[in-house]
MDTraj code that builds the backbone (N, CA, C; nanometers):
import mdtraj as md
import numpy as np

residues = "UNK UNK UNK UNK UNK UNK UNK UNK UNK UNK UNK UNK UNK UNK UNK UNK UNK UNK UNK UNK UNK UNK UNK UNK UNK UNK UNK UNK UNK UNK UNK UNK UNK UNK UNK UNK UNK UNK UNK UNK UNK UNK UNK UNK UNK UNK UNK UNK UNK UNK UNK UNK UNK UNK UNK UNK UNK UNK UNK UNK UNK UNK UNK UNK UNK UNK UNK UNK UNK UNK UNK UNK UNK UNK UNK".split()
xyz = np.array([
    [0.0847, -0.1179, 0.0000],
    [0.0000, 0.0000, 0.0000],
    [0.0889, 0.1238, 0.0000],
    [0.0559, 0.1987, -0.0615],
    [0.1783, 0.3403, -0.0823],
    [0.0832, 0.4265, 0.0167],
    [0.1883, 0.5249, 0.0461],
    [0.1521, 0.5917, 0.1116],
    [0.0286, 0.7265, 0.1389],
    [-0.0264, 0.7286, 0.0126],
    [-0.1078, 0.8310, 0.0158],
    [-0.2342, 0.7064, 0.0086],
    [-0.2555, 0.6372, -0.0318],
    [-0.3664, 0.5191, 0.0233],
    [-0.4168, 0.5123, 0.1491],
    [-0.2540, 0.5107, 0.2261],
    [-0.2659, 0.4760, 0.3601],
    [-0.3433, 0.6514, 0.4307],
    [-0.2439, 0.7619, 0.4082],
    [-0.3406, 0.8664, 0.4684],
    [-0.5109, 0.8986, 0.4085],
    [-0.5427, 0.8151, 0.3119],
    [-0.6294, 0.8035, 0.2976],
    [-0.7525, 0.7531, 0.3609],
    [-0.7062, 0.6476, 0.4223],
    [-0.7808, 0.5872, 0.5161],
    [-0.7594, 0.6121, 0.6665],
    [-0.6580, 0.7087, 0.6922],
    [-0.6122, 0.7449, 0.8174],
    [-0.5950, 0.6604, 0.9337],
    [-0.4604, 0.5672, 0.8897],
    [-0.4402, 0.4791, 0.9443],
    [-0.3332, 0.4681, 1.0085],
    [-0.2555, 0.6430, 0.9240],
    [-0.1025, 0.6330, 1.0405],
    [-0.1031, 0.6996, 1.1424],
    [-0.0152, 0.6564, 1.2574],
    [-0.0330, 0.6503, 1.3737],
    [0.1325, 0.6843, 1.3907],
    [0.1131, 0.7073, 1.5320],
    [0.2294, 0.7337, 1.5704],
    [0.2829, 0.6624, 1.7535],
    [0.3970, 0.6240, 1.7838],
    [0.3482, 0.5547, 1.9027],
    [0.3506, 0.6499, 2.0108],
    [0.3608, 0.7835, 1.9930],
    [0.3681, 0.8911, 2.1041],
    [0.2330, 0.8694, 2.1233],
    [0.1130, 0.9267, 2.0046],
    [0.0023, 0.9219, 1.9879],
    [-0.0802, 0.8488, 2.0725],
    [-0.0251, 0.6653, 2.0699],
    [-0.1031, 0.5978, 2.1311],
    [-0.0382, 0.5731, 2.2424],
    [0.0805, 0.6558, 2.3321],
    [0.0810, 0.6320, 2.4734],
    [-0.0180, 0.7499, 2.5057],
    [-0.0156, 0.8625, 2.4692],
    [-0.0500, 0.9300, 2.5119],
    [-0.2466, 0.9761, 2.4969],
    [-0.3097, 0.9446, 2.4214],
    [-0.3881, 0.9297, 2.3728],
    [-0.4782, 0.8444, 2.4224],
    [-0.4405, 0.7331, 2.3141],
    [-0.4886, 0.6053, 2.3089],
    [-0.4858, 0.4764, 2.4508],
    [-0.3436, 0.4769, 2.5312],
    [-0.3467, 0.4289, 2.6745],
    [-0.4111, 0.4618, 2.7522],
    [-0.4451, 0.5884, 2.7435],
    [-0.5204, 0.6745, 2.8345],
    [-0.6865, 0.6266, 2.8720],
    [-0.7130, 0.5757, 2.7609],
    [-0.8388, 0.5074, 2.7736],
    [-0.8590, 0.3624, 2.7937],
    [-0.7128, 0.3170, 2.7454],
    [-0.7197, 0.1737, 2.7649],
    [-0.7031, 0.1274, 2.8911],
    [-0.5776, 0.2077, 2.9791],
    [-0.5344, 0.1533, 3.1199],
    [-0.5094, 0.3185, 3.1031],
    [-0.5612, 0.3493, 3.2182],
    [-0.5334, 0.5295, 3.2810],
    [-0.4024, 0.5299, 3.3636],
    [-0.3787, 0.4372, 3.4712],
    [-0.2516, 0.4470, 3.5597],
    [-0.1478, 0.3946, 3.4974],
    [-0.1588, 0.3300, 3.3653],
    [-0.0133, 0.3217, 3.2941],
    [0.0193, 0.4392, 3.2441],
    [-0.1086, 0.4766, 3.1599],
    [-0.0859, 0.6346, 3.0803],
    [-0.0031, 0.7809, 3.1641],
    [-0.0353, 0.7528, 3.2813],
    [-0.0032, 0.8670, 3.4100],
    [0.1702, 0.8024, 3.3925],
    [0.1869, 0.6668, 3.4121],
    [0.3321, 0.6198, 3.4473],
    [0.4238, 0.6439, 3.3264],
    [0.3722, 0.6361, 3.1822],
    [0.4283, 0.6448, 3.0291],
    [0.4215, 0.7842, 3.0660],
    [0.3112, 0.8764, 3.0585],
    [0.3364, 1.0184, 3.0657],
    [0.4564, 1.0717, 3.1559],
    [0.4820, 1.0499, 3.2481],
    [0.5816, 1.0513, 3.3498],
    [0.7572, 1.0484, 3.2509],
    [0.7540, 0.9398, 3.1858],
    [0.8970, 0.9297, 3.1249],
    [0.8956, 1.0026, 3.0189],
    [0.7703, 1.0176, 2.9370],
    [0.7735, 1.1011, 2.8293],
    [0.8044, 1.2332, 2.8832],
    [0.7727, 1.2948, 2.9643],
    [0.7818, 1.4676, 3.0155],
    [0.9296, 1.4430, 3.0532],
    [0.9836, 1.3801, 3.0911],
    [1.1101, 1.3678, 3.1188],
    [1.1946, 1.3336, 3.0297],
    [1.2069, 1.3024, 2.9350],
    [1.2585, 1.2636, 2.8088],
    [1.2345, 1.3846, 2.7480],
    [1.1285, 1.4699, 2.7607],
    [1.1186, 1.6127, 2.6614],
    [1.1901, 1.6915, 2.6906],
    [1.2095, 1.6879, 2.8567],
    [1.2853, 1.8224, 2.9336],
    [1.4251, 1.7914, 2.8775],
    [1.4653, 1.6351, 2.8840],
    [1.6661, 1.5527, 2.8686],
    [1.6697, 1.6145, 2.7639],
    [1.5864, 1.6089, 2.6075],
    [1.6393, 1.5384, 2.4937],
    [1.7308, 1.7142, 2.4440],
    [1.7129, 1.8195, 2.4558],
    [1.8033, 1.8923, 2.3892],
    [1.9450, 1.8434, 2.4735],
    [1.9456, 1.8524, 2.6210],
    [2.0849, 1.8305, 2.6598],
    [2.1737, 1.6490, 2.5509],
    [2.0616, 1.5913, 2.5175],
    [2.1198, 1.4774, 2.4794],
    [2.1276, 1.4965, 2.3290],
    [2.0897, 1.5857, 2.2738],
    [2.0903, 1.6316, 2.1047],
    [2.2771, 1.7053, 2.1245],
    [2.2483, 1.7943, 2.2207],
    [2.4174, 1.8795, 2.2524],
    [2.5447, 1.7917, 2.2903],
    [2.4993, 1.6646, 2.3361],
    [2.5903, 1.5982, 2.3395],
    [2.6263, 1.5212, 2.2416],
    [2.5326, 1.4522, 2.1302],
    [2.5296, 1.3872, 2.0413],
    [2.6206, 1.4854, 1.9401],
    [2.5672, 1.6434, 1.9290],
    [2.6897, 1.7364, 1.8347],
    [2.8107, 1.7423, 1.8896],
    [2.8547, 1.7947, 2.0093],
    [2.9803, 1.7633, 2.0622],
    [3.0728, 1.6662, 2.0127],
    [2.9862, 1.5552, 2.0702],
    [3.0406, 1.3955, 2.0156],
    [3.0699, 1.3676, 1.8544],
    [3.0058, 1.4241, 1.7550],
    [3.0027, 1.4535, 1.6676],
    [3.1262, 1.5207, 1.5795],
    [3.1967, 1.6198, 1.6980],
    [3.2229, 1.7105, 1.6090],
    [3.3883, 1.6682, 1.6809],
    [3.4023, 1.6117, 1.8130],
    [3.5273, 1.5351, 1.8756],
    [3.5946, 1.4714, 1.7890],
    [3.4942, 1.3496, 1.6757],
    [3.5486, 1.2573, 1.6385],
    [3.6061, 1.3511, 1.5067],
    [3.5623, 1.4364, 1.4700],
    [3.5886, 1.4790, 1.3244],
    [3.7416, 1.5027, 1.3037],
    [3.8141, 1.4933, 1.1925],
    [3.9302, 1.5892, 1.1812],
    [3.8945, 1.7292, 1.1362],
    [3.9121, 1.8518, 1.2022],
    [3.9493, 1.9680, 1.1437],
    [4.0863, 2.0054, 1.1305],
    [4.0593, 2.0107, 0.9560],
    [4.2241, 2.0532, 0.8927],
    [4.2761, 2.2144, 0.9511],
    [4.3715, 2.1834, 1.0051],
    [4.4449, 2.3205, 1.0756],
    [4.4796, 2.4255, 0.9577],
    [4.4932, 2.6250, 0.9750],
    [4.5209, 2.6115, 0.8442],
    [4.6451, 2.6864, 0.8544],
    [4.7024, 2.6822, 0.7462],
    [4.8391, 2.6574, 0.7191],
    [4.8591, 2.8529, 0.7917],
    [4.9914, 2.8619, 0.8670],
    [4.9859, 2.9951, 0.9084],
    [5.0635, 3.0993, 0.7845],
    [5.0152, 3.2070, 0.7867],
    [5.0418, 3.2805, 0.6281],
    [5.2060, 3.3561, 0.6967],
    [5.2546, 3.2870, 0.6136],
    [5.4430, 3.3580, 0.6831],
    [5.4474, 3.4667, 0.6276],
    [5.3889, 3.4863, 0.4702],
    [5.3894, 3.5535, 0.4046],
    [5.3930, 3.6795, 0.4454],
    [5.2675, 3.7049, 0.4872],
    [5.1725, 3.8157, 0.5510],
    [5.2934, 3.8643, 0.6355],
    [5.3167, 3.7526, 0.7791],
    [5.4126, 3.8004, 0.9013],
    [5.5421, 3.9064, 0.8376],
    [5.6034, 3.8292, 0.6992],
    [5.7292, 3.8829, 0.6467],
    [5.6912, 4.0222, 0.6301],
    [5.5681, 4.0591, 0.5922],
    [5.6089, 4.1745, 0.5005],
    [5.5481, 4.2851, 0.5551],
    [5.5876, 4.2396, 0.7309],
    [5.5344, 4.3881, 0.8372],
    [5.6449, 4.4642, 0.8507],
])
top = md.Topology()
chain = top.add_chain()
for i, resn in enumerate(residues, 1):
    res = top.add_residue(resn, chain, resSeq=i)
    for name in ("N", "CA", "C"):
        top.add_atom(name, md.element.get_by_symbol(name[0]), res)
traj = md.Trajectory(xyz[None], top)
């Protein structure tokens, strides 16, 4: 089924959706306990996005650049 079929019949979902949503009606005191890690996971996730660039940018090589003697000589 391709994908515009599928929003056709409005069938995609998302699993935030159905903790938050959808648990809620199914079992209420799980939904309260899932809601709980989700709000906490919203407040972490930029500090864990800043670490993921950091980490990111540790492993990289940046090429040093060459110092201009040139320039220095001809003060």
């Amino acid at each position: 089924m391709d994908l515009l079929k599928i929003k056709q019949f409005k069938i995609i979902t998302t699993a935030h959706k159905d903790v938050t949503e959808r648990l809620l009606q199914i079992n209420p005191s799980l939904a309260r306990e899932a809601r709980k890690v989700l709000d906490v996971n919203k407040q972490e996730r930029h500090i864990r996005g800043g670490m993921a660039t950091k980490e990111k940018y540790l492993h990289q090589q940046i090429p040093r650049r060459a110092k201009n003697t040139a320039a220095k000589k001809s003060k």
